[in-house]
DRENDO-1510 file (C-alpha; in Angstrom, 1 decimal, always signed):
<recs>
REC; n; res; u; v; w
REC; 1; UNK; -55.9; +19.8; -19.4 .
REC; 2; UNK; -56.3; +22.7; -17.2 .
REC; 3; UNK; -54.4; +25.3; -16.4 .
REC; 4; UNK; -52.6; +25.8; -12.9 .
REC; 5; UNK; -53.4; +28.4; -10.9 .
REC; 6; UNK; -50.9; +30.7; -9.7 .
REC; 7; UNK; -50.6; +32.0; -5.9 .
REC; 8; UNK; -49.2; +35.1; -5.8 .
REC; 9; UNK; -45.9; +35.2; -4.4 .
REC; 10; UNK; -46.0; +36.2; -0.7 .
REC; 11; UNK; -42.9; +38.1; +0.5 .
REC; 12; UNK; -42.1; +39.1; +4.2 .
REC; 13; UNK; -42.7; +42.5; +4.6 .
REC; 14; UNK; -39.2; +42.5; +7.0 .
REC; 15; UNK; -36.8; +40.8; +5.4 .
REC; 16; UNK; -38.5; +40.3; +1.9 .
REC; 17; UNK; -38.2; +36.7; +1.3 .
REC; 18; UNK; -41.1; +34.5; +0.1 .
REC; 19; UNK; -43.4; +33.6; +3.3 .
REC; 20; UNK; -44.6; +29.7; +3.7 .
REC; 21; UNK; -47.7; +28.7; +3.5 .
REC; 22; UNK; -48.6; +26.7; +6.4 .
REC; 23; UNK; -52.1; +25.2; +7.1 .
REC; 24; UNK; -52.8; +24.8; +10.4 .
REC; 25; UNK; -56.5; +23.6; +10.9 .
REC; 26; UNK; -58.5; +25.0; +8.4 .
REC; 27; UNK; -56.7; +28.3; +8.2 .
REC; 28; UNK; -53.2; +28.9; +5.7 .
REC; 29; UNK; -50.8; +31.3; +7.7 .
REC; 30; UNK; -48.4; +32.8; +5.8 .
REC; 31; UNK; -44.9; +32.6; +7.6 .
REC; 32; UNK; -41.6; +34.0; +7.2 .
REC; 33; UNK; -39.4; +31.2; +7.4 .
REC; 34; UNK; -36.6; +33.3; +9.2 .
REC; 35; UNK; -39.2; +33.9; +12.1 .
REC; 36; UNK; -39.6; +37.2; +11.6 .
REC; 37; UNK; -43.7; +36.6; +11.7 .
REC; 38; UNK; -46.7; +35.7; +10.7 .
REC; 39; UNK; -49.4; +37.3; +8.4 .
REC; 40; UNK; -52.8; +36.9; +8.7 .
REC; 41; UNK; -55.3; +37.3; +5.5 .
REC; 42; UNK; -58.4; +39.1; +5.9 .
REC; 43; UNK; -60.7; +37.1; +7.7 .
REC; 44; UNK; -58.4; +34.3; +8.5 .
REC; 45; UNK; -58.0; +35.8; +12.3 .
REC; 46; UNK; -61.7; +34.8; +12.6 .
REC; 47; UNK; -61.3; +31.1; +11.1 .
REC; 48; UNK; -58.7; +30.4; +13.3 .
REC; 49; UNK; -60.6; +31.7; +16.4 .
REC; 50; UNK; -63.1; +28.9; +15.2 .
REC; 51; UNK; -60.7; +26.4; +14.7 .
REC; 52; UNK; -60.6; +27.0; +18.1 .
REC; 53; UNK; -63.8; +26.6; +19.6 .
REC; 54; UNK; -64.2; +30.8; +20.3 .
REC; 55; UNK; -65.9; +32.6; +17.3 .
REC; 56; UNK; -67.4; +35.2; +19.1 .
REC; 57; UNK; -64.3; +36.3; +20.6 .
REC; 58; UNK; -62.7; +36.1; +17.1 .
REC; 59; UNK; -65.6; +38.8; +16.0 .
REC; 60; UNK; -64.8; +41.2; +18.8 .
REC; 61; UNK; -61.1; +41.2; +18.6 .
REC; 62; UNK; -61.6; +41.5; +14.7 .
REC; 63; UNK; -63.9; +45.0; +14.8 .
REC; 64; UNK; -61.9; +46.2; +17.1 .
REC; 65; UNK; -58.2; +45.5; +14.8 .
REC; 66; UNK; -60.2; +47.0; +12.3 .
REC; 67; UNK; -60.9; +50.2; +13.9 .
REC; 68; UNK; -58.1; +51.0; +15.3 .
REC; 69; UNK; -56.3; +54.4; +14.3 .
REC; 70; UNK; -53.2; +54.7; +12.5 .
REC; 71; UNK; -50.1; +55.0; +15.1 .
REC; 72; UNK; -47.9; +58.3; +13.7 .
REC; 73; UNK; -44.7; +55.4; +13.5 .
REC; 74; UNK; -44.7; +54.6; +10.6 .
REC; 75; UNK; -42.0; +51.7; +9.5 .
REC; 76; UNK; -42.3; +51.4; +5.8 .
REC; 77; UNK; -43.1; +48.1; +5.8 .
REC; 78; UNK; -45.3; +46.6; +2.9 .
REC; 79; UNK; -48.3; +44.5; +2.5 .
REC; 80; UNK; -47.4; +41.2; +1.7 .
REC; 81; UNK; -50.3; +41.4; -0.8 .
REC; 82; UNK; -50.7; +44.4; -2.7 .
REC; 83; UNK; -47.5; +45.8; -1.2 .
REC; 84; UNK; -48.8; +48.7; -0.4 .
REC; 85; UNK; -47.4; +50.6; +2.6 .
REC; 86; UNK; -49.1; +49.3; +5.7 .
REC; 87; UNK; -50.7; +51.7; +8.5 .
REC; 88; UNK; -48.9; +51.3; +11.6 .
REC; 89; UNK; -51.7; +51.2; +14.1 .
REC; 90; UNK; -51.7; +50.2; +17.7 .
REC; 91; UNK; -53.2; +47.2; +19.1 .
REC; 92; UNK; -56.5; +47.5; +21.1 .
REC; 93; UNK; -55.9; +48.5; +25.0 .
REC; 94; UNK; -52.5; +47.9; +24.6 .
REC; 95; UNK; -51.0; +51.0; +22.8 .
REC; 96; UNK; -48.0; +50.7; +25.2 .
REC; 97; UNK; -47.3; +47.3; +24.5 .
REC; 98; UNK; -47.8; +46.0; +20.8 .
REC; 99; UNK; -48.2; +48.1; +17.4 .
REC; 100; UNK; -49.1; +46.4; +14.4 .
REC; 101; UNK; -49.0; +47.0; +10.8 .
REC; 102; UNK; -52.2; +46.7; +8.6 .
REC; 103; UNK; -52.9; +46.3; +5.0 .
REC; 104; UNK; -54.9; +50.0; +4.0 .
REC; 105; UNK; -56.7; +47.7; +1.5 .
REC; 106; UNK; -58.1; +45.2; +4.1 .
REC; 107; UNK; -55.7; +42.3; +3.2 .
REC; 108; UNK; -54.6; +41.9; +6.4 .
REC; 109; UNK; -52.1; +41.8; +9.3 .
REC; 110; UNK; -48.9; +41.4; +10.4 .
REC; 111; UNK; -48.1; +40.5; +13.7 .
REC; 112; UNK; -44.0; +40.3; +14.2 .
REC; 113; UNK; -42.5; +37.3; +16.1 .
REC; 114; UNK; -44.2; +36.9; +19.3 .
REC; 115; UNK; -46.7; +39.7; +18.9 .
REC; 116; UNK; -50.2; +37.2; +18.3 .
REC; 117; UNK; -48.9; +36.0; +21.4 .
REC; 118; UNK; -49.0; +38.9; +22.9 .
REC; 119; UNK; -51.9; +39.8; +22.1 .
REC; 120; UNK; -53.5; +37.1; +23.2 .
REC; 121; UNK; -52.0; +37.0; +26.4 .
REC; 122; UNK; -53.2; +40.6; +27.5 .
REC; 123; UNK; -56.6; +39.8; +26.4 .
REC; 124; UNK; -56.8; +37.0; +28.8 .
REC; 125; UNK; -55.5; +38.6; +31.6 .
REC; 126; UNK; -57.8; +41.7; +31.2 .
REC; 127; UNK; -60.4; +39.2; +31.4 .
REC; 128; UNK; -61.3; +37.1; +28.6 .
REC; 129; UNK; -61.1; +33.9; +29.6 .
REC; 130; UNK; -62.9; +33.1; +25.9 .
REC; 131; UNK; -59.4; +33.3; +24.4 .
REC; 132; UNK; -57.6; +30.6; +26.3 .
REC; 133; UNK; -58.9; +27.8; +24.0 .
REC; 134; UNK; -57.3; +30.2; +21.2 .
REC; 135; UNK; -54.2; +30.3; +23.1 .
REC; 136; UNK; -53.8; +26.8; +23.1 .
REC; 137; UNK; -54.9; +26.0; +20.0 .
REC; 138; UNK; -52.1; +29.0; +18.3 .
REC; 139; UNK; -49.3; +28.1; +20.8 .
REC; 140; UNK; -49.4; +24.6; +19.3 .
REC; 141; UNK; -48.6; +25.8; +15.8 .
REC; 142; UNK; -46.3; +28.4; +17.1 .
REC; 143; UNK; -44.4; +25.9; +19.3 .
REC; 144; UNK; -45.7; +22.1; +18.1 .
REC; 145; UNK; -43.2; +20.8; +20.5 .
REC; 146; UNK; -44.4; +22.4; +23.3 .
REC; 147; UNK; -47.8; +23.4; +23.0 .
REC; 148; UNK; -47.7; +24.5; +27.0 .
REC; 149; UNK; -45.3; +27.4; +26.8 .
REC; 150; UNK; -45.7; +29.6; +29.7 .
REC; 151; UNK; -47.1; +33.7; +28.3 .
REC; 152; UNK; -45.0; +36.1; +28.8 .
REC; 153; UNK; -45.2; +38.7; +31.4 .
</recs>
């Protein structure tokens, strides 16, 4: 008989509790269960762009996360990971707006409640009408009983 594999215990990097694992689609979000977000492997931004019919847009939204500078905030949160201390960087365009924390390994993001929202939001209204499938497709795992959920301004 084989031996199980173990998956390495995912805590929040807020509130430290163990994260769920939701699959949504194709793609396994880890989620703290007390809402406080959502974290995103490495590469799992770009399956769930996909999932959602807008791969290219997944690609330029991904080099861009990835090259974004450290913020000087820093909020001592850790990488769900590795638990290393994440970079505090700000999000592309939208330095006023949303600041996210990123794993200095490459493991990944966290976006706080509402944030991937956000995010996605702004990038639709500054013009990339690409993203709406992606909308849709995230706001109905974000809000299955409402899929339709008005952005916020």
């Amino acid at each position: 008989m084989g031996r199980a594999i173990e998956q390495p215990v995912v805590l929040c990097p807020i509130c430290n509790v163990e994260q769920v694992i939701v699959e949504w689609g194709e793609v396994e979000l880890d989620v703290c269960i007390d809402g406080h977000g959502i974290w995103f492997d490495a590469d799992e931004l770009r399956h769930l762009f996909a999932a959602a019919g807008a791969p290219e847009s997944a690609l330029t939204l991904e080099a861009r996360l990835a090259a974004l500078p450290r913020s000087a905030a820093a909020r001592g949160l850790r990488c769900p990971r590795c638990r290393a201390a994440m970079q505090h960087v700000t999000a592309p365009d939208h330095a006023d707006r949303i600041l996210l924390d990123r794993c200095p390994q490459g493991h990944g993001l966290w976006f706080d409640a509402g944030e991937i929202e956000q995010l996605i939001d702004l990038e639709v209204a500054a013009g990339d009408p690409s993203l709406a499938p992606v909308r849709a497709h995230l706001l109905r795992f974000i809000h299955p009983d409402n899929g339709e959920k008005e952005p916020r301004a």
